[in-house]
N, C-alpha and C positions, 0 to 999 in steps of 0.2 A: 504493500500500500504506500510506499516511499520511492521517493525520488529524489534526485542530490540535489533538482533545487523545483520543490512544489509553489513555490511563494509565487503570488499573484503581482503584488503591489513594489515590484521592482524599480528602481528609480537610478536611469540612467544616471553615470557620474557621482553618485552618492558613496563614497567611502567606507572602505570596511574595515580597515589596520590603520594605523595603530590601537591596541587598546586606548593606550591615552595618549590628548595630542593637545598639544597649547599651538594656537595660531595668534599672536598678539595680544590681546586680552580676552580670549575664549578659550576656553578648553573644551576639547571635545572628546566624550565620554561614549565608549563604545564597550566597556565593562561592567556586568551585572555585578560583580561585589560592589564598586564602586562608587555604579548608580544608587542602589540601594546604602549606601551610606549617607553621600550625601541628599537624600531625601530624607531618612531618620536622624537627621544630624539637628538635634533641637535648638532652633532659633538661628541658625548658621545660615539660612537663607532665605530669598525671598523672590516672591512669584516675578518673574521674568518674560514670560511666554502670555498667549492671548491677548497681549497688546495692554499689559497690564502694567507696565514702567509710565508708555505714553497718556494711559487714564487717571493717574494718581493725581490727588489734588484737584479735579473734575468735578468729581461727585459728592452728593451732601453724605447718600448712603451708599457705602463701600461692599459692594455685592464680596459672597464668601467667597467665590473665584479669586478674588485677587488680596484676600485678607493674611495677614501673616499672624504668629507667633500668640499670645494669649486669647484677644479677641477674636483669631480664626478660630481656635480652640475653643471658647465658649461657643460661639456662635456654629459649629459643627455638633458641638454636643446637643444642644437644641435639636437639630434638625437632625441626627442620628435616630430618631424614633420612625421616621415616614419613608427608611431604607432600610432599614434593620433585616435581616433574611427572615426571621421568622414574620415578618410586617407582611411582609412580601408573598410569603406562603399564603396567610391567612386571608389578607385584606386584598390583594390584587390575583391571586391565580384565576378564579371565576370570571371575576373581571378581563383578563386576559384574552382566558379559553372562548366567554364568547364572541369577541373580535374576531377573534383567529376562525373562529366557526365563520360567522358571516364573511368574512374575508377571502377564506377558502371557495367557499360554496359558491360565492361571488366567480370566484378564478374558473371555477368548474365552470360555471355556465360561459363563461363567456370565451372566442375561440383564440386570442391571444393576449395575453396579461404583459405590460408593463413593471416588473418587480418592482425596481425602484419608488416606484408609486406605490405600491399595496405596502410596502415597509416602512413608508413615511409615514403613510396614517397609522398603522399599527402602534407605532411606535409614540406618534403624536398623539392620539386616547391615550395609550397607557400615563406619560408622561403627563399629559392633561390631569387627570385623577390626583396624581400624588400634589403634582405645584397647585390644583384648583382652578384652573381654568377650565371649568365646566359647565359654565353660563353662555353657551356659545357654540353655535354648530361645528364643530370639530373635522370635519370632510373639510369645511370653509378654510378653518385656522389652518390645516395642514398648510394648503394652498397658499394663504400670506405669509409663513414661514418661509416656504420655500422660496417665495420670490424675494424676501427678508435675505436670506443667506446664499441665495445665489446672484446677488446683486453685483455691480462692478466695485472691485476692493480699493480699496484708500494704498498711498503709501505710508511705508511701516516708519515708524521714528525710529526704530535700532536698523541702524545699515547695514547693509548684507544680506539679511533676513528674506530678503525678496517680497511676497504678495500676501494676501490671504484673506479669504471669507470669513475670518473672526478677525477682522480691520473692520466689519459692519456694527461689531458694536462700540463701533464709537457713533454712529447714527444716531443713538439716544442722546445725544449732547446735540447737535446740530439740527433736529427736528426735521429728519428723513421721513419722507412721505410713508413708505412701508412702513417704519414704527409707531407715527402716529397711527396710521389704521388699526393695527395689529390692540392699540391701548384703547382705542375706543371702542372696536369692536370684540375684543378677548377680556383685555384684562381688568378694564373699568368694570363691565359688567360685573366681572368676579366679585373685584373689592366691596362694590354696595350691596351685594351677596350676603358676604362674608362681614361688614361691617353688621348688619342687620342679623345674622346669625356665625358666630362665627363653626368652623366644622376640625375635620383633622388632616389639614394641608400646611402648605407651604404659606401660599398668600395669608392665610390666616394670622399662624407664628409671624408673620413679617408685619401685619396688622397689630400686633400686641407688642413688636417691639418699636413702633412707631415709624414705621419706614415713611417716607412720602408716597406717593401714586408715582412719582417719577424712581425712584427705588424701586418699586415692586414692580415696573416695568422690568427693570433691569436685570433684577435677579429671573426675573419669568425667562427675557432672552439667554440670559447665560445657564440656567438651568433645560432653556430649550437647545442650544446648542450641546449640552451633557448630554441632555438626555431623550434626546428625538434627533436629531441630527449624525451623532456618532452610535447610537444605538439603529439607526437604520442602514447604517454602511454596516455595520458588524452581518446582521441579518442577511443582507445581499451576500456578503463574502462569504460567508457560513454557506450561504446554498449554492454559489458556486462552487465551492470546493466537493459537493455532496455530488452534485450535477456530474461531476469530471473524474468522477474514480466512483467508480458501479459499487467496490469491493463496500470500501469507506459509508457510504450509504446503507445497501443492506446491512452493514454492522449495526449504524444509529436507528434503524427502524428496530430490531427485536431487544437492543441492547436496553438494559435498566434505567432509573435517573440518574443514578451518581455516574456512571461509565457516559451516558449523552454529555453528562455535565460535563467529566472531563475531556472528553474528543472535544467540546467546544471550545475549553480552553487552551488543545491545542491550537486550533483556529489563530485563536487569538492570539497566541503566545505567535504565532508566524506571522500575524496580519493586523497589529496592533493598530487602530483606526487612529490614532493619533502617534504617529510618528517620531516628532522631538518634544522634548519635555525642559524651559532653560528657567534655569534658576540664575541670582545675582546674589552674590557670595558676601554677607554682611563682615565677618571676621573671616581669618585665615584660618583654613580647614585639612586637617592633614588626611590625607585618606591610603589605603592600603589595597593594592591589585596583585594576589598572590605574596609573593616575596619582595617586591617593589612598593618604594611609599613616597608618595607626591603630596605636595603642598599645595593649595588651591589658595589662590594669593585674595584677599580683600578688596572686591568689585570688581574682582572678575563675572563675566560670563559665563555660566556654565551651561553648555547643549549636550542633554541624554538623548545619546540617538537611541529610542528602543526597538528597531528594528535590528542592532548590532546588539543590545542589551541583551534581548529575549532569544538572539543564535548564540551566546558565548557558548564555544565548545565546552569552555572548562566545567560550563552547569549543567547545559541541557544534552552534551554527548555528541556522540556523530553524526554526522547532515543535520549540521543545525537549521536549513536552510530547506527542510524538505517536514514536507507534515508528515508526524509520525504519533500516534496518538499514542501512549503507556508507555513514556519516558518515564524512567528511576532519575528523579529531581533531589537534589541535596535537601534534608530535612527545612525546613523554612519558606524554600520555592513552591508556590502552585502552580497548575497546569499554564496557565495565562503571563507569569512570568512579571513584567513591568507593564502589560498595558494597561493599567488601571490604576498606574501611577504606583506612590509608595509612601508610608511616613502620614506627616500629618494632612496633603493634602489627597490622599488614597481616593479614589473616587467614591466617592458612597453609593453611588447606584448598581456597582457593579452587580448584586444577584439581581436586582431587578432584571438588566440586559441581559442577563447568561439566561431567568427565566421565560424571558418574551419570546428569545432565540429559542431556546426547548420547543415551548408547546409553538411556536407556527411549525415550526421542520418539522416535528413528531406528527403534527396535524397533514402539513403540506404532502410529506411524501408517504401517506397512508393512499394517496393518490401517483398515479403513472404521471410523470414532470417529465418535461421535454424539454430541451435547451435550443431558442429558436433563432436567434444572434448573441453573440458574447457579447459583453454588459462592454460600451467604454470608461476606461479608467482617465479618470481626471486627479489635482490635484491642489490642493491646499498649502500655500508656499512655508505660511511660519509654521506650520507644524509638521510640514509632508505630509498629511493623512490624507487619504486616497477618499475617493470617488467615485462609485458604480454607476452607473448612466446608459438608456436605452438598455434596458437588461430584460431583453425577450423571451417568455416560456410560453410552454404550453401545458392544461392542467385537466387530466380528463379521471 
């Protein structure tokens, strides 16, 4: 079921070696010990990536994306109740499975399905529920999303960096057509929802910690980009990879939940939807790669590639670079590796997205799936994370 290199989201000229590499005030991280250090390096740094250097001092309220060191920490523990896995079991599978049902049933009938599409909404309900924006036809929001993040991109304030459709959320400061929509017609509704009763969401928590309307815009789009955005690329790569090796599939149809779970996290661990991860180095940080120890100098740069993270031979073994599901991971590593980040800004949604992904596959290929044009691959400049687009099946 292996190949020397199964990875989809390949990216011309992107560097493999050195593990570690200083290019003038950047260091570039291509080692999982290392990553993962400095990620749990407490207070040693601070969010870099997502266009979040260029936002600071912007905003009244400082969405958690871009929060560091005690106040991230409060303000994660708050919201750590409405990702929790057991949350997730209890409060959203139902919720899920009947998406996925109408979704499917949907694809049956109809004689050629767009995935791309059928993963955005998926993914935009679910994500709906948890943040509360559920005062508002959800088919619709998908649709302003989409044109929301697929908009033409700003340039980036850190040079070099190149492009990227999370340069849209600096929109919300400049009063971009797409976001004022998106606030009058999603997220207003919510808040006087929620003002009038409050329930057990996101918008809510951000209502009782006095956010403005203009904040709870903010955090909606940055929790839309977590977690409808990057949880709908996952879904597409997931099913192609299932598409393209017959073996690989029948395994995940009769296979249990924990073994779906972890074939997913292979996936993942090859096809990490978010690419680089850069932190900016508050104090000097010594870190250790095997028997070599580097200093990470004081505002420095630092870019985790984790498309080189989650192949280190030295964790995950041979052909790091080919999907291989029931790799012997050193105690500490999951299936998934670094995409889901690490430390204190670890993504919290992650069982959410490994759940969504379960039950559509488990659902989707209980049916005969046909691959009708290969999905093209686009790309997202600040963080490399890829892009499935026109992605053709057929569902009988």
């Amino acid at each position: 079921m292996t190949g020397t290199c199964d990875r989809v989201s390949q990216r011309e000229g992107e560097r493999t070696t050195p593990r570690m590499e200083k290019v003038g005030d950047v260091w570039h991280v291509r080692s999982a010990e290392v990553a993962r250090q400095v990620l749990r390096e407490r207070d040693a740094t601070t969010q870099a990536g997502f266009t979040a250097e260029s936002m600071k001092g912007r905003m009244t309220d400082t969405p958690i994306l871009f929060m560091d060191g005690e106040a991230h920490r409060q303000q994660r523990a708050k919201v750590a109740r409405y990702f929790a896995p057991k949350v997730v079991s209890t409060r959203y599978s139902e919720l899920i499975t009947q998406r996925v049902d109408a979704l499917v049933d949907a694809m049956v009938a109809a004689d050629t399905v767009q995935l791309d599409h059928v993963t955005l909404r998926l993914s935009v309900d679910v994500a709906a529920q948890v943040i509360g924006l559920t005062n508002s036809d959800t088919d619709a929001m998908a649709n302003r999303l989409e044109k929301f993040f697929d908009q033409p991109p700003f340039d980036l304030a850190e040079p070099g960096l190149g492009r990227s459709r999370f340069e849209s959320l600096r929109a919300v400061l400049t009063g971009n057509l797409p976001v004022l929509v998106f606030y009058l017609r999603d997220v207003r509704p919510a808040i006087r929802a929620r003002k009038a009763e409050r329930r057990e969401d996101v918008i809510s928590h951000l209502i009782d910690e006095g956010y403005s309307d203009m904040g709870i815009v903010m955090e909606c789009i940055t929790y839309g980009a977590a977690g409808m955005v990057t949880t709908r690329e996952f879904i597409s790569m997931a099913t192609l990879h299932f598409l393209r090796n017959d073996a690989l599939r029948e395994r995940f149809v009769v296979a249990g939940e924990a073994e779906r779970l972890a074939m997913l996290g292979e996936v993942l661990r090859l096809e990490p939807v978010v690419g680089h991860l850069y932190r900016r180095a508050q104090r000097a940080i010594e870190v250790t790669d095997g028997d070599v120890t580097h200093v990470i100098h004081e505002g420095a740069l630092i870019d985790l590639s984790l498309r080189r993270t989650n192949a280190d031979e030295r964790i995950v073994g041979e052909q790091p670079d080919a999907l291989c599901p029931g790799r012997e991971l050193p105690r500490g590593y999951s299936e998934e590796m670094i995409s889901f980040g690490d430390g204190a800004h670890k993504c919290p949604g992650n069982a959410l997205a490994l759940r969504e992904t379960d039950l559509f596959l488990t659902r989707l290929f209980s049916h005969k799936v046909a691959l009708v044009r290969e999905p093209r691959l686009e790309w997202d400049e600040i963080v490399a994370g890829y892009a499935l687009r026109d992605f053709e099946i057929t569902v009988s």
